[in-house]
C-alpha positions as YAML, in Angstrom:
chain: A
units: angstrom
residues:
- id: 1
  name: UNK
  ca: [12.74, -9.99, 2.02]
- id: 2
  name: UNK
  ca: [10.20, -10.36, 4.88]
- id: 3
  name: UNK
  ca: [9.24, -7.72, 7.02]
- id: 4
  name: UNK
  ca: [7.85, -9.45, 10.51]
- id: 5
  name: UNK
  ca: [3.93, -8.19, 11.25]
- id: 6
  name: UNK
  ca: [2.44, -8.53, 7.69]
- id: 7
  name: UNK
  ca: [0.22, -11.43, 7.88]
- id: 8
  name: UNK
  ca: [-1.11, -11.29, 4.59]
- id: 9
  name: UNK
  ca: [-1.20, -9.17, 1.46]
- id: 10
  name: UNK
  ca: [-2.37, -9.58, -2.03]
- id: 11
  name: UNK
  ca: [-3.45, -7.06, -5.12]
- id: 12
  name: UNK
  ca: [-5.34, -8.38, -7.86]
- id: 13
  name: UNK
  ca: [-6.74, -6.81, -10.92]
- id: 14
  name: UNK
  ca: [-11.00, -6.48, -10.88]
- id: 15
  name: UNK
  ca: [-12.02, -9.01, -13.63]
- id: 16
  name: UNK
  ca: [-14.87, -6.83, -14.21]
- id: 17
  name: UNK
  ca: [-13.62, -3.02, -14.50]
- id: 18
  name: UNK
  ca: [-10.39, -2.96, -16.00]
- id: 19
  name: UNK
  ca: [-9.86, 0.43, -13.50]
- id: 20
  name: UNK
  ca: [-9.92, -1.12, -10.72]
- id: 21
  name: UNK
  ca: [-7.51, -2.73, -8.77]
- id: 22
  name: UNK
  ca: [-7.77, -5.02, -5.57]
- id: 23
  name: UNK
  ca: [-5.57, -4.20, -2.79]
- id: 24
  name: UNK
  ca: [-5.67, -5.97, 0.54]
- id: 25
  name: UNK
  ca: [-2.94, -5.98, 3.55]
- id: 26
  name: UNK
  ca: [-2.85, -7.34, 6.87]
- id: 27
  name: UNK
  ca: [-0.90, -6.31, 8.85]
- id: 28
  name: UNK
  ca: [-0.40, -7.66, 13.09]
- id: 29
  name: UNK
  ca: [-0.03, -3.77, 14.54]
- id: 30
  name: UNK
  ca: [1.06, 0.09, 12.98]
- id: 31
  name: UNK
  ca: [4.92, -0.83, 13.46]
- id: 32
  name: UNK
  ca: [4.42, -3.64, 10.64]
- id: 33
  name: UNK
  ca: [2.24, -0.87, 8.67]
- id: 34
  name: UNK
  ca: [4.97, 1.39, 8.83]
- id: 35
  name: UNK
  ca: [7.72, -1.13, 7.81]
- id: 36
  name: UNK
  ca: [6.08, -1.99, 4.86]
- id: 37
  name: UNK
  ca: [6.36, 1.86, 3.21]
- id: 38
  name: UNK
  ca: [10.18, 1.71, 4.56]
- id: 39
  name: UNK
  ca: [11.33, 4.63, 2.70]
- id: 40
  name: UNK
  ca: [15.43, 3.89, 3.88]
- id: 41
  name: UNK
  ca: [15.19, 0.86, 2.18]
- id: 42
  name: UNK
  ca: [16.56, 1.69, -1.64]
- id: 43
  name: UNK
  ca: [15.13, -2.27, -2.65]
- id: 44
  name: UNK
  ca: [11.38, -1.49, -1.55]
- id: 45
  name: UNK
  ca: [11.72, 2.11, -2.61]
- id: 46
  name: UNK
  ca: [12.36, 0.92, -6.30]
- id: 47
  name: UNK
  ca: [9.70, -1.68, -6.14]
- id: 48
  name: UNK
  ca: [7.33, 0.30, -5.07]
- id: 49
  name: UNK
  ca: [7.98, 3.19, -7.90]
- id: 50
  name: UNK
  ca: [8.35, 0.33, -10.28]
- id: 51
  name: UNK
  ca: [4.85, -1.28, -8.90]
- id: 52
  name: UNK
  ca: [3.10, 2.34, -8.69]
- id: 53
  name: UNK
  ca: [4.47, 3.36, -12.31]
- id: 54
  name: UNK
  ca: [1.35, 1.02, -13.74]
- id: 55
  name: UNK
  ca: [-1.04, 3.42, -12.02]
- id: 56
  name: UNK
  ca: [-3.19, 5.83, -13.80]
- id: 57
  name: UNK
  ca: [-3.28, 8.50, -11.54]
- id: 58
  name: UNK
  ca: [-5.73, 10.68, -13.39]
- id: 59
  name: UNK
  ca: [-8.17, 8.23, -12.00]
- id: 60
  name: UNK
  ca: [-8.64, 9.32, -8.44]
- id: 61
  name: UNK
  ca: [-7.70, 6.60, -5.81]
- id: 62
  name: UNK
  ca: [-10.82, 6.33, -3.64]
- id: 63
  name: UNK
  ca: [-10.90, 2.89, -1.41]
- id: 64
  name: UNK
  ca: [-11.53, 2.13, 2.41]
- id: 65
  name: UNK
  ca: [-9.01, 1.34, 5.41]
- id: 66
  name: UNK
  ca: [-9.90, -0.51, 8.60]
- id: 67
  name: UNK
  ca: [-7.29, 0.11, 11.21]
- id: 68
  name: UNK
  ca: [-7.91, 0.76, 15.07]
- id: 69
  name: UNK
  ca: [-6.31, 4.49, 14.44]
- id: 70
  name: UNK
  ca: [-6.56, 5.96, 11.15]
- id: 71
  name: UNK
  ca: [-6.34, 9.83, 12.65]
- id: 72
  name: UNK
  ca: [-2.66, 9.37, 11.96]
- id: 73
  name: UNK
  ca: [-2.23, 10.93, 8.48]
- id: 74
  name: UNK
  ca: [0.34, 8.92, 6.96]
- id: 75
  name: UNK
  ca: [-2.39, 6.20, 7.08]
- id: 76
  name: UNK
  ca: [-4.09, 8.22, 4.43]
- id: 77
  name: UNK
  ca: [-1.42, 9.01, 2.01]
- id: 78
  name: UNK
  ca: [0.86, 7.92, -0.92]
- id: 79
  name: UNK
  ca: [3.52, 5.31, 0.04]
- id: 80
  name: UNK
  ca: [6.00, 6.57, -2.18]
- id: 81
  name: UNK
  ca: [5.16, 10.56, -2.13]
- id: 82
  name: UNK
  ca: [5.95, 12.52, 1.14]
...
């Protein structure tokens, strides 16, 4: 399934420190951001907890965002956890 606004995304594994993982979106404006973290969508949910599951999360996540607005905290938090 598509969801209109996302004009590119791709994650990739570093080949150089197994701990890191490249993740880059693009995404045409926030309403296309915010589709893409859909929480009332049960198929995305369970993709994204299935996707997420590989994570080690006693690494801490550290990484940068480039947005126009990023005072809006649900730019700066989990997709999956509230």
């Amino acid at each position: 399934e598509r969801v209109p606004g996302i004009l590119g995304a791709m994650v990739f594994a570093d080949p150089h420190d197994e701990n890191m993982v490249h993740d880059v979106r693009i995404f045409a404006n926030k309403a296309s951001y915010d589709a893409h973290v859909d929480k009332s969508n049960p198929k995305l949910v369970k993709a994204m907890e299935d996707w997420f599951s590989h994570y080690d999360t006693s690494v801490p996540h550290k990484g940068i965002m480039i947005a126009e607005d990023t005072s809006d905290p649900a730019t700066r938090t989990s997709s999956i956890k509230d």
